[in-house]
DSSP file (Angstrom, degrees, kcal/mol; ACC not computed):
  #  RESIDUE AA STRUCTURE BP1 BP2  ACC     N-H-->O    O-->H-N    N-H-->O    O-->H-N    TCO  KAPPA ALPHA  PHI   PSI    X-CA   Y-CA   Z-CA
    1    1 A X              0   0    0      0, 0.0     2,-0.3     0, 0.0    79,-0.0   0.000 360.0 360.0 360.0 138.2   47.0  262.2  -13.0
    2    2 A X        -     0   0    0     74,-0.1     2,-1.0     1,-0.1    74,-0.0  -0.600 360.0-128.6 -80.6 138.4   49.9  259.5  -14.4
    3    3 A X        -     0   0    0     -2,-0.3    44,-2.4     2,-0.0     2,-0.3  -0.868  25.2-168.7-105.4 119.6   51.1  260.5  -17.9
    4    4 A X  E     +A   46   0A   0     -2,-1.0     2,-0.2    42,-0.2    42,-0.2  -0.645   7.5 178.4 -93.3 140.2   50.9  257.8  -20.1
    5    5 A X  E     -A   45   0A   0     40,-2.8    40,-1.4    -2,-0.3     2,-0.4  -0.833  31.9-102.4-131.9-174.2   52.6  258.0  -23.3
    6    6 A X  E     -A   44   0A   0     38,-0.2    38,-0.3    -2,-0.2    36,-0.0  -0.955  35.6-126.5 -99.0 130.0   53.1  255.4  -26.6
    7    7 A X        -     0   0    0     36,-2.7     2,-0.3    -2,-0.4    36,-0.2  -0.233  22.0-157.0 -79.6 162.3   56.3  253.9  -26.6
    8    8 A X    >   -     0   0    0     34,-0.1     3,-2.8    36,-0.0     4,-0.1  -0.889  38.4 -97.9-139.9 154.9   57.8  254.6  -30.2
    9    9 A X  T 3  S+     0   0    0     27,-0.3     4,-0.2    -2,-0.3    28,-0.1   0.451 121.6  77.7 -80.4  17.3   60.9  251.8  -31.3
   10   10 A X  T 3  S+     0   0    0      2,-0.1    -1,-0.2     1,-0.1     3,-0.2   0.646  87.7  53.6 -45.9 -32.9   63.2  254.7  -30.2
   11   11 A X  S X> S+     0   0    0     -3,-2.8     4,-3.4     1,-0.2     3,-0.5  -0.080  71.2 107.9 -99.3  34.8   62.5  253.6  -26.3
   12   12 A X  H 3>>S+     0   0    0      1,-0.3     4,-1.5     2,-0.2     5,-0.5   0.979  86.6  46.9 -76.4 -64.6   63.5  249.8  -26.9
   13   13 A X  H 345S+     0   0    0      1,-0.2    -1,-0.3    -4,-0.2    -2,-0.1   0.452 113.5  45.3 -82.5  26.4   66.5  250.9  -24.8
   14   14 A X  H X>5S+     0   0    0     -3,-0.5     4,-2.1    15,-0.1     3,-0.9   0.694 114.2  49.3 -78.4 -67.1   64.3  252.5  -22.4
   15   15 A X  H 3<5S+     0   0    0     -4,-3.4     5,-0.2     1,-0.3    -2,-0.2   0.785 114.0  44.6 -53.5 -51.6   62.0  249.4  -22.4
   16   16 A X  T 3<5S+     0   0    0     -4,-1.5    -1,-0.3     2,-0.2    -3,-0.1   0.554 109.2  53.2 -71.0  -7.6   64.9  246.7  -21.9
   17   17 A X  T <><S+     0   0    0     -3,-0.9     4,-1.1    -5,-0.5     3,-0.4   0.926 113.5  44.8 -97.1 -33.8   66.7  248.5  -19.2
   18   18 A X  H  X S+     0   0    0     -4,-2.1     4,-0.5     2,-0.3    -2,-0.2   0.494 116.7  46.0 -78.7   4.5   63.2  248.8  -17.0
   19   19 A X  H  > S+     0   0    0     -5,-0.3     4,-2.2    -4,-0.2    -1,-0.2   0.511 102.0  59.3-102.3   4.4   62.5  245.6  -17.7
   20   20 A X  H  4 S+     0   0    0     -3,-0.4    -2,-0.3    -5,-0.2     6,-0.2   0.889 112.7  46.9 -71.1 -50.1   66.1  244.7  -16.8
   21   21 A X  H  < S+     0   0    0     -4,-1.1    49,-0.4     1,-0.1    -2,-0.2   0.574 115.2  41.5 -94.7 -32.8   64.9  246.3  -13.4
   22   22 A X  H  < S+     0   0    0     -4,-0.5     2,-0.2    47,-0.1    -2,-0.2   0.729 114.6  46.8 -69.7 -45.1   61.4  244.4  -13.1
   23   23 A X     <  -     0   0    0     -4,-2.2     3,-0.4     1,-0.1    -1,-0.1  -0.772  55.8-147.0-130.8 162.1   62.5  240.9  -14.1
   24   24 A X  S    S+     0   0    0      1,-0.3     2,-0.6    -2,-0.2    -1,-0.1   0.739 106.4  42.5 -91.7 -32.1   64.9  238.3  -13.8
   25   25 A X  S    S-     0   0    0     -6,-0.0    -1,-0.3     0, 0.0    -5,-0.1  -0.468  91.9-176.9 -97.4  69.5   64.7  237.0  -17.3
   26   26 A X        -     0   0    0     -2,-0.6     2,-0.3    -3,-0.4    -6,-0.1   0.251  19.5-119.7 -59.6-170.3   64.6  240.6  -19.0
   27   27 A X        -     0   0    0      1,-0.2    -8,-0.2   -12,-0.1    -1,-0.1  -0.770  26.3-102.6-107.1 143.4   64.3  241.2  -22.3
   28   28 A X        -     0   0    0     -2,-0.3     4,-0.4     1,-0.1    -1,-0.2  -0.126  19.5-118.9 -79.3-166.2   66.5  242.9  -24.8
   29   29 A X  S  > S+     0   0    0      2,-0.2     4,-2.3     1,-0.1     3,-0.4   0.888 122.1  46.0 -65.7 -52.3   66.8  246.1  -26.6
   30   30 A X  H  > S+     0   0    0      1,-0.2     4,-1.2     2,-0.2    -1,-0.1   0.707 106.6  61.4 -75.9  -9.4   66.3  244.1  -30.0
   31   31 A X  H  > S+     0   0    0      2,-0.2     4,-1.6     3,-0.1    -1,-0.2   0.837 110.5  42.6 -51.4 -52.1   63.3  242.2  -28.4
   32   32 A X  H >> S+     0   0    0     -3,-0.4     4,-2.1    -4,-0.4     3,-0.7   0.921 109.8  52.9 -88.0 -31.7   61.6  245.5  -28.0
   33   33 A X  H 3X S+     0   0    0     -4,-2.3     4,-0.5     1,-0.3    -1,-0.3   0.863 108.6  48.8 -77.2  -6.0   62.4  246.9  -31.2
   34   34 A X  H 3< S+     0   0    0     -4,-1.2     4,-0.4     1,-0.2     3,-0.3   0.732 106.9  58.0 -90.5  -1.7   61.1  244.0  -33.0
   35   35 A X  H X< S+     0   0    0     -4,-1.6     3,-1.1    -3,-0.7     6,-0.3   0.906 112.0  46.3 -88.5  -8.8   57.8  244.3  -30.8
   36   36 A X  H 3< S+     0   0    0     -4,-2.1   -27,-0.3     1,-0.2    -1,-0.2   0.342 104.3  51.3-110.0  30.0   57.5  248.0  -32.2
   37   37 A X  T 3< S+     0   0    0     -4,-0.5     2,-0.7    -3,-0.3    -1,-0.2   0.200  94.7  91.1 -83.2 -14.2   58.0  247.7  -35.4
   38   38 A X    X   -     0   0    0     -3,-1.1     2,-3.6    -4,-0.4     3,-1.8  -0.730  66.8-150.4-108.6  82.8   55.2  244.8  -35.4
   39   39 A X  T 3  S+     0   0    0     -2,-0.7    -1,-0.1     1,-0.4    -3,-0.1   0.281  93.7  57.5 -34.2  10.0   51.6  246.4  -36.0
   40   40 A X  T 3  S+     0   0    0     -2,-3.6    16,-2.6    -5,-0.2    -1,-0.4  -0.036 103.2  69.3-141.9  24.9   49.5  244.2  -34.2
   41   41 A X  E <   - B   0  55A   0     -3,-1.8     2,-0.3    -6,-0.3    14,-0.3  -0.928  57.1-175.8-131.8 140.5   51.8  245.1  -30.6
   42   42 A X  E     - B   0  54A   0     12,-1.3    12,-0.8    -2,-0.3     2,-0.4  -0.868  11.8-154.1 -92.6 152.1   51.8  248.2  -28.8
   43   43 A X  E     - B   0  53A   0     -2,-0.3   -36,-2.7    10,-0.3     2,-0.5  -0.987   8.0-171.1-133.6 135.8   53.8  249.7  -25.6
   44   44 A X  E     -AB   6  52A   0      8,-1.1     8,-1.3    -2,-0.4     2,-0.5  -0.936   5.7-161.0-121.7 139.7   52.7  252.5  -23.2
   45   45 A X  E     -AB   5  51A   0    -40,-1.4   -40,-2.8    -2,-0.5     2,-0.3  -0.995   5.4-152.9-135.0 144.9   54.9  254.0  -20.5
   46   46 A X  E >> S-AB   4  50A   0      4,-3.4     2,-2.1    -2,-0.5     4,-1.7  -0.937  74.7 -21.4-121.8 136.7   53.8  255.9  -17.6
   47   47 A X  T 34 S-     0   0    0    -44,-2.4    -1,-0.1    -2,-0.3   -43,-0.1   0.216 104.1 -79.0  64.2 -15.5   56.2  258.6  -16.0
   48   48 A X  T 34 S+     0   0    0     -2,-2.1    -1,-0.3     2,-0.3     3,-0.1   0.488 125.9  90.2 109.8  -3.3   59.6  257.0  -17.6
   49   49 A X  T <4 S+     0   0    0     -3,-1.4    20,-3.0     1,-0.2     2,-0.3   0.695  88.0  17.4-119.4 -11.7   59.2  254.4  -14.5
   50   50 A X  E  <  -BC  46  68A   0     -4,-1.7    -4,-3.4    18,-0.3    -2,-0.3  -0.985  56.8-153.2-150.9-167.8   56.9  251.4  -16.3
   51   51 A X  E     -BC  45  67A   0     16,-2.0    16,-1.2    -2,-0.3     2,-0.3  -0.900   9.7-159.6-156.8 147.2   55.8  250.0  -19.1
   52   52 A X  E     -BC  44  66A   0     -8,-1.3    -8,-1.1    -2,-0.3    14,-0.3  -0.928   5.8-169.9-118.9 146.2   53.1  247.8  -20.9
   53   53 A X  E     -BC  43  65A   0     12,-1.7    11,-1.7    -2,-0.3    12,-0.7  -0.419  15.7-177.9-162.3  98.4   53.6  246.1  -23.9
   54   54 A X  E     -BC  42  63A   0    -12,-0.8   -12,-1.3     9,-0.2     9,-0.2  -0.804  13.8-154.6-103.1 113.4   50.1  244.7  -25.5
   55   55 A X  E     -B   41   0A   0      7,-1.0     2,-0.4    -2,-0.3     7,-0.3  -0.274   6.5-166.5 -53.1 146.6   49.2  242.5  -28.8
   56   56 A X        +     0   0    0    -16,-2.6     2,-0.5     5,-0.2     5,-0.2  -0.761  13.1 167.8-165.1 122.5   45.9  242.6  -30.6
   57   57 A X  B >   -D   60   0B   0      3,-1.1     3,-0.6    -2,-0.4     2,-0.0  -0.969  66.8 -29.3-128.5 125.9   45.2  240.0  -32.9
   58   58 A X  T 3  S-     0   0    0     -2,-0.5     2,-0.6     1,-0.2     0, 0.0  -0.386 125.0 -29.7  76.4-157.8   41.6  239.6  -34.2
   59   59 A X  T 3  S+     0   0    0     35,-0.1    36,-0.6    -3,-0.1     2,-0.3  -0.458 124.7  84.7 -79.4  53.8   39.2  240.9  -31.3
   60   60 A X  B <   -D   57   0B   0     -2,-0.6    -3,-1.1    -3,-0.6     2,-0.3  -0.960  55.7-168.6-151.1 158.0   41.4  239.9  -28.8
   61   61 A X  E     -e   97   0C   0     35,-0.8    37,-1.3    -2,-0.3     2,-0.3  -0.933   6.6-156.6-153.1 168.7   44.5  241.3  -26.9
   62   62 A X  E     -e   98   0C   0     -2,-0.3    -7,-1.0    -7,-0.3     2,-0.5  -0.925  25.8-128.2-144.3 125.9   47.4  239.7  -24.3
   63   63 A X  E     -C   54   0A   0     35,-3.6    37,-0.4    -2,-0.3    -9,-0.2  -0.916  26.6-164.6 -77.4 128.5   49.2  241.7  -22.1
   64   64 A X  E     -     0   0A   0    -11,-1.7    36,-0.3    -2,-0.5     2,-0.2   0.892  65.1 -32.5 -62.3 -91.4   52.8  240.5  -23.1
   65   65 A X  E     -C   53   0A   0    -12,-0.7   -12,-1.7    -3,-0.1    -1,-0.3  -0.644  58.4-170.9-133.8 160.0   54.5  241.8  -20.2
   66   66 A X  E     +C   52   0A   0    -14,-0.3     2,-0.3    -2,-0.2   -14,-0.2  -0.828  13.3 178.0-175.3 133.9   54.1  244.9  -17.8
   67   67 A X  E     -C   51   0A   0    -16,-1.2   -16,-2.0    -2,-0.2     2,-0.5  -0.944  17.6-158.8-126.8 127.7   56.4  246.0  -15.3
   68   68 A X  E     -C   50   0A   0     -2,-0.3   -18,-0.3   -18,-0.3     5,-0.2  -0.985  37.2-107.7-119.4 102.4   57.0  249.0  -12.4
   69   69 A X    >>  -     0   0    0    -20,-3.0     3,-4.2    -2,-0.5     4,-0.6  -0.276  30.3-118.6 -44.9 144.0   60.3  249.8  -11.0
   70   70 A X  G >4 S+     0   0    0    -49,-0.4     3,-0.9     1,-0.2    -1,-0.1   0.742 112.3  56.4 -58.0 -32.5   60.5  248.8   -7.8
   71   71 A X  G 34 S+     0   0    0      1,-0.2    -1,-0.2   -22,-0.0    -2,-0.1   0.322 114.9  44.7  -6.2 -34.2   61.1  252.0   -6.3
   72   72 A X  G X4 S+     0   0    0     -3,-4.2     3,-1.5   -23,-0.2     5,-0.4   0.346  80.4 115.0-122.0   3.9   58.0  252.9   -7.9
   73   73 A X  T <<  +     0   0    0     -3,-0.9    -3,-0.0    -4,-0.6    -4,-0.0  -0.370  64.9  44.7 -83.3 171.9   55.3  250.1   -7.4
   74   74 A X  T 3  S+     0   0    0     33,-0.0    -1,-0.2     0, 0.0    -4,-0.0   0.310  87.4 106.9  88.6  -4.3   52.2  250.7   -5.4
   75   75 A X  S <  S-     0   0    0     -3,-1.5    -2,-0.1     1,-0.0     0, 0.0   0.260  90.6-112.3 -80.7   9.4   51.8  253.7   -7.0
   76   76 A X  S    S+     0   0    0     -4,-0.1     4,-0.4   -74,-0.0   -74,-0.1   0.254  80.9 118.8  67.8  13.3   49.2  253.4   -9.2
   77   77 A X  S >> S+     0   0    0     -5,-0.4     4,-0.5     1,-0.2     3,-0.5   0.870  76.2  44.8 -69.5 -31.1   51.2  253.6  -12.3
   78   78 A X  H 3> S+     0   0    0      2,-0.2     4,-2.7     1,-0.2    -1,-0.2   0.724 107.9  58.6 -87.5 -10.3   50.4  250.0  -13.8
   79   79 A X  H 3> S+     0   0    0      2,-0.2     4,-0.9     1,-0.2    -1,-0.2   0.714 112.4  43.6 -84.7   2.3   46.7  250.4  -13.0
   80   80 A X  H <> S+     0   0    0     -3,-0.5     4,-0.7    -4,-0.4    -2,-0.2   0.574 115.3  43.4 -89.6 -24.3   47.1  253.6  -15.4
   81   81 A X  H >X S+     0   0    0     -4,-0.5     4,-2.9     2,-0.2     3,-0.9   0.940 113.8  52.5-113.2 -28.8   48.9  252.0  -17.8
   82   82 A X  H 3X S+     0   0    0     -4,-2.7     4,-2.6     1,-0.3     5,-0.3   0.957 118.2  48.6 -45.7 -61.8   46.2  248.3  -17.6
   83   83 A X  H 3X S+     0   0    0     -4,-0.9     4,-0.9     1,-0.3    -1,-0.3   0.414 112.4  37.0 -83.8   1.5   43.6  250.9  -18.1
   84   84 A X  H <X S+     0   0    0     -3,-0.9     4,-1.8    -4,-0.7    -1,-0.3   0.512 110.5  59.3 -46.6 -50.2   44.8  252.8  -20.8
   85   85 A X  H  X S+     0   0    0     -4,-2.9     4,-1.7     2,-0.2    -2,-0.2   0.797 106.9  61.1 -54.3 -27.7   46.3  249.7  -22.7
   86   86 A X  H  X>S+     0   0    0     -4,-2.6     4,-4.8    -5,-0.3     5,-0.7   0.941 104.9  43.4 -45.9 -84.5   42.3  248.8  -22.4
   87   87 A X  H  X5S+     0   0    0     -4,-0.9     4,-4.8    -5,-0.3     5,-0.2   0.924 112.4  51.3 -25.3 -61.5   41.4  251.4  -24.2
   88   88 A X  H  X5S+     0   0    0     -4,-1.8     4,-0.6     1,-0.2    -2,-0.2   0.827 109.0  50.6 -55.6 -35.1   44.0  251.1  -26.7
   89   89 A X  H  <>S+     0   0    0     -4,-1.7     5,-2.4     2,-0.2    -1,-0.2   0.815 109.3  50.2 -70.2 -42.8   43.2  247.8  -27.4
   90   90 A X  H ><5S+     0   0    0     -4,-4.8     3,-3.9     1,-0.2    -2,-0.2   0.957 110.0  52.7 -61.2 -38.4   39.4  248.5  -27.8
   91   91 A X  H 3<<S+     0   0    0     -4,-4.8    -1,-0.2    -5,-0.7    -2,-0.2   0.849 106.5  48.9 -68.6 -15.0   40.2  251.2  -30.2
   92   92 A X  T 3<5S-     0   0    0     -4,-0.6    -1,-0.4    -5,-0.2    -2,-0.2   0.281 135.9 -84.5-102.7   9.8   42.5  248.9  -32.5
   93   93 A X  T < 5S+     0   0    0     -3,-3.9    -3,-0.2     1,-0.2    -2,-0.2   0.727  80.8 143.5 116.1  11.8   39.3  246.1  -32.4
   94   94 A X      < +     0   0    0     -5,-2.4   -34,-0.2    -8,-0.2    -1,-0.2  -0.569  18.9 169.0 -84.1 159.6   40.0  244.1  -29.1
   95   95 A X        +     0   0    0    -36,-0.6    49,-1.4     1,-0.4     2,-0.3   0.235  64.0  32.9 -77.3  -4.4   37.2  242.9  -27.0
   96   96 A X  B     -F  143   0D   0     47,-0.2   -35,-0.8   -37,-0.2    -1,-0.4  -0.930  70.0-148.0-136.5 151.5   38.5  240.9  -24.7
   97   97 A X  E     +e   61   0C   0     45,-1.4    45,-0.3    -2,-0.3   -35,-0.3  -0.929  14.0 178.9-132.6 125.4   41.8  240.8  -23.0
   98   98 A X  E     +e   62   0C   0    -37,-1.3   -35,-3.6    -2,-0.3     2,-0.3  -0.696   8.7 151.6-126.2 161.0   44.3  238.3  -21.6
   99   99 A X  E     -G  140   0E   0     41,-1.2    41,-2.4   -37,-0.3     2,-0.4  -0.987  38.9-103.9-161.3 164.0   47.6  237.5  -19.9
  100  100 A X  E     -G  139   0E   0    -37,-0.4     2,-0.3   -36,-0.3    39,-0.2  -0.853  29.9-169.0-101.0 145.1   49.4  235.2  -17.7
  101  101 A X  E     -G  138   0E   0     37,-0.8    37,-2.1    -2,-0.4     2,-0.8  -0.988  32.1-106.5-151.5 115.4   50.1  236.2  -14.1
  102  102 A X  E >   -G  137   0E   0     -2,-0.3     3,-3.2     1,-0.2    35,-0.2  -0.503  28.7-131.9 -55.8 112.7   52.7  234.2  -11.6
  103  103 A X  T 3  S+     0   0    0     33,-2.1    -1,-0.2    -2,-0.8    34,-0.1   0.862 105.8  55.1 -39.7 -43.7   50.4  232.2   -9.1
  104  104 A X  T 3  S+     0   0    0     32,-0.3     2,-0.6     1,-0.2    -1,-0.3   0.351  82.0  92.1 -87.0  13.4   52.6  233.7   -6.6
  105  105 A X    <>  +     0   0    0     -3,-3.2     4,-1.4     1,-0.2    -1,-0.2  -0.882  43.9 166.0-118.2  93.6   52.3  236.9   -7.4
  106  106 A X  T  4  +     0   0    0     -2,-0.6    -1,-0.2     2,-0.2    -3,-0.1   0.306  67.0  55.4-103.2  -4.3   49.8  237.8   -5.5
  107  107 A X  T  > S+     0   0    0      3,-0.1     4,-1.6     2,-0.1    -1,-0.2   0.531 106.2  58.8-110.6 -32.9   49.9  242.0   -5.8
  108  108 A X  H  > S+     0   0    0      2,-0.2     4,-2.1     1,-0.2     5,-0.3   0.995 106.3  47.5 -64.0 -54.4   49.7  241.5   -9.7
  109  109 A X  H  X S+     0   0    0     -4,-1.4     4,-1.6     2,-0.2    -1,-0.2   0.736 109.5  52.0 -80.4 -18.8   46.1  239.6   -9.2
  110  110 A X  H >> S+     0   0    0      2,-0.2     4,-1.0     3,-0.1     3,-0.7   0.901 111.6  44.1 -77.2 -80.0   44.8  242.1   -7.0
  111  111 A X  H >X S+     0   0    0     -4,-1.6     4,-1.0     1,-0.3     3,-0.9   0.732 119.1  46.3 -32.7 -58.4   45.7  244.9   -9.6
  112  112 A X  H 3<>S+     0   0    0     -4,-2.1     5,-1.1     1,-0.3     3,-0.5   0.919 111.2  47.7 -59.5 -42.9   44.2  242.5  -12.5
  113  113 A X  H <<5S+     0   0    0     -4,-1.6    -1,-0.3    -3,-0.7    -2,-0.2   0.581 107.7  60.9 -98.4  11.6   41.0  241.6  -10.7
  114  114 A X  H <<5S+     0   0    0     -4,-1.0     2,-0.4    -3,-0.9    -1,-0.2   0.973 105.8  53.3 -39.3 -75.3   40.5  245.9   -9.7
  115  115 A X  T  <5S-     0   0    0     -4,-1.0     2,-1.2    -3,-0.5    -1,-0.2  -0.648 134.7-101.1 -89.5 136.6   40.4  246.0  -13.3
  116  116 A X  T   5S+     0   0    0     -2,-0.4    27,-0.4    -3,-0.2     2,-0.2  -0.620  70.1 144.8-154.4  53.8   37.7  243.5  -13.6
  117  117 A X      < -     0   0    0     -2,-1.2     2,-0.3    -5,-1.1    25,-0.2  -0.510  26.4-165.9 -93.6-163.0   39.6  240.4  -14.6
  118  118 A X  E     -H  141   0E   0     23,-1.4    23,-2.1    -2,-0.2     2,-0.3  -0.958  28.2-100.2-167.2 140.6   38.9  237.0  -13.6
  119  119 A X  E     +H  140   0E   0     -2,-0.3    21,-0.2    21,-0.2     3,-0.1  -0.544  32.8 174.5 -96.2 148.9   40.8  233.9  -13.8
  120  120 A X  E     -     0   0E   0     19,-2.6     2,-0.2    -2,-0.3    20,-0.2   0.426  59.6 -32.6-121.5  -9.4   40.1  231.3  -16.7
  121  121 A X  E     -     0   0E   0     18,-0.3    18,-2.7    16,-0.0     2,-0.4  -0.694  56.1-101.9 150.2 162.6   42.7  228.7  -16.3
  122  122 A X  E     -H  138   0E   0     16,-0.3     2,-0.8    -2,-0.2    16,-0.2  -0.868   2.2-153.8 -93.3 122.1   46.1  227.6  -15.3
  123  123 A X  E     -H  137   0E   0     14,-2.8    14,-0.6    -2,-0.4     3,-0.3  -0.691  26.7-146.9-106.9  92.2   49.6  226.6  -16.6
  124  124 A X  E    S+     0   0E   0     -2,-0.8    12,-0.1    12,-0.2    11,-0.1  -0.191  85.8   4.4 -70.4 140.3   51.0  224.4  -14.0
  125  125 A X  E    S+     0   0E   0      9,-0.2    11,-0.2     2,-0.1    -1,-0.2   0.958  84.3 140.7  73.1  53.0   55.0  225.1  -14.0
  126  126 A X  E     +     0   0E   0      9,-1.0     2,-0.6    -3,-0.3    10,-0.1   0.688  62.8  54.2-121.3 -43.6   54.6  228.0  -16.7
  127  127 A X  E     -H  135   0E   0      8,-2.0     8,-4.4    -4,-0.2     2,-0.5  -0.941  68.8-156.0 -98.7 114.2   57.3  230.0  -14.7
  128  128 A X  E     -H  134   0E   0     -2,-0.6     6,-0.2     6,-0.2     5,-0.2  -0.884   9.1-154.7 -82.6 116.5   60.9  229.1  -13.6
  129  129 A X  E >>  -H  133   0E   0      4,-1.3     3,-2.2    -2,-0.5     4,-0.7  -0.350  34.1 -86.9 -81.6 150.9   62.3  230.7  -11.1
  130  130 A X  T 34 S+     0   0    0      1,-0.2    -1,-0.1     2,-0.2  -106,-0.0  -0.525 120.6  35.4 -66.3 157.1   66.3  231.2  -10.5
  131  131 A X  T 34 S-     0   0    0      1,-0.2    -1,-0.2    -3,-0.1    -2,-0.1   0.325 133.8 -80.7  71.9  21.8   67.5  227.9   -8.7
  132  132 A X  T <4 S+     0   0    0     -3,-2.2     2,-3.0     1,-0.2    -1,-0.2   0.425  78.4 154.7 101.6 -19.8   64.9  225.8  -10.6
  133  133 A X  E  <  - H   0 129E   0     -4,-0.7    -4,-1.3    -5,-0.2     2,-0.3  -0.065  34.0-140.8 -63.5  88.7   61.7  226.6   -8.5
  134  134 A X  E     - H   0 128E   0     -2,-3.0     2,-0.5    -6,-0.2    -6,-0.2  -0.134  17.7-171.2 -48.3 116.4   58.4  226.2  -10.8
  135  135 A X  E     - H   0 127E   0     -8,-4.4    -8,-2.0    -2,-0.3    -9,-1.0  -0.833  18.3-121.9-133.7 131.7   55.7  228.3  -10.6
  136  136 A X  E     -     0   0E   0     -2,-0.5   -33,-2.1   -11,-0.2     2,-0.4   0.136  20.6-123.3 -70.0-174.4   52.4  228.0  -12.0
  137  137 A X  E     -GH 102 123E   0    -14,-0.6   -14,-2.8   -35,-0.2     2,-0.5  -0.908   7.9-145.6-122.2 132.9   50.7  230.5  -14.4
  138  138 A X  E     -GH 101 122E   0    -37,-2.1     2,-1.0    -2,-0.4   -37,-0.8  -0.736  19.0-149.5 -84.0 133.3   47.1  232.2  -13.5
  139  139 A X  E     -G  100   0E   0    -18,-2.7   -19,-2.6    -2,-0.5     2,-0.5  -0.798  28.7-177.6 -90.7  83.4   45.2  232.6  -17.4
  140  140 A X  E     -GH  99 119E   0    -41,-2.4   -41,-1.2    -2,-1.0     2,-0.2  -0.732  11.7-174.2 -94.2 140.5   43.2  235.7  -16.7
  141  141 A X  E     - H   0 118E   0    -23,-2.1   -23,-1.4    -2,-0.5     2,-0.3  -0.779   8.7-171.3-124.9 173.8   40.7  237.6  -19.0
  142  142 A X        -     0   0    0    -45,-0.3   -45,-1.4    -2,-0.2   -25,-0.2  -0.899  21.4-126.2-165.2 145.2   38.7  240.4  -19.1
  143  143 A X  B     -F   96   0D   0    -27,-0.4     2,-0.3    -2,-0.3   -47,-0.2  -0.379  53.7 -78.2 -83.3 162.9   36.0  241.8  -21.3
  144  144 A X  S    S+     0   0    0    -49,-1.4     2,-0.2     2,-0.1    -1,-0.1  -0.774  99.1  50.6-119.0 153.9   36.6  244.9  -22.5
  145  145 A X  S    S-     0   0    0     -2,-0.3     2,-0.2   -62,-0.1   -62,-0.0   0.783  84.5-128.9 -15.8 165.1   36.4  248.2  -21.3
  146  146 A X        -     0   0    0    -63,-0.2     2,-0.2    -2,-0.2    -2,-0.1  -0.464  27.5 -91.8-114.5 156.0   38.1  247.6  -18.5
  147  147 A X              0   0    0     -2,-0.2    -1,-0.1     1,-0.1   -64,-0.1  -0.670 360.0 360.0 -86.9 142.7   36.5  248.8  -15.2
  148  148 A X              0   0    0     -2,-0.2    -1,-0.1   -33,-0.1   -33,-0.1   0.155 360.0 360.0 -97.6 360.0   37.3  252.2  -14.0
């Protein structure tokens, strides 16, 4: 079983150096502490090797961002930490939950539609890649709970 834990704004420089490791445009340290100081965002981390980091406004929540060292993906840690941010999100008032997803990211939309999302629209050019390359953005939702 993965242990998931709640990220607390002590692991903002946990949280920017693995997304420092996931992404090209990371995030900072002070990026994370302001999203967890911010009541209406949460972060989960599974095993010290990725991260979630979820809004819920109204009956709704957004995955900001979620990330796996490379080292570690395929390992089922971000479909522990989707389904567990599910959870969290119902229990703080969510029903429904959404994110944006790189069209080209094609191991991320297999993990979301496991977890029983579904695409809802598109953001052509939503992502820039280094050297300029545009890539659109998948709008996926999913009702809440999340499928098991």
């Amino acid at each position: 079983m993965t242990a998931v834990r709640t990220a607390t704004p002590g692991d903002a420089s946990r949280l920017a150096d693995l997304h420092t490791q996931c992404f090209d445009d990371a995030w900072d340290e002070p990026a994370f502490v302001a999203f967890l100081r911010d009541s209406f965002t949460f972060a989960l981390i599974a095993e010290e090797r990725a991260f979630i980091v979820v809004r819920v406004a109204a009956d709704e929540s957004e995955i900001l961002t979620l990330g796996t060292r490379p080292d570690a993906r395929r390992s089922g840690l971000a479909r522990a930490l989707v389904e567990a941010a599910g959870a969290e999100a119902q229990r703080r008032g969510a029903h429904r939950m959404f994110l944006e997803v790189a069209a080209d990211n094609l191991a991320a939309q297999s993990l979301y539609a496991g977890a029983g999302f579904n695409p809802i629209g598109r953001r052509p050019a939503y992502y820039i890649r280094s050297g300029g390359q545009a890539v659109d953005a998948v709008i996926l939702s999913a009702a809440l709970s999340l499928k098991r």
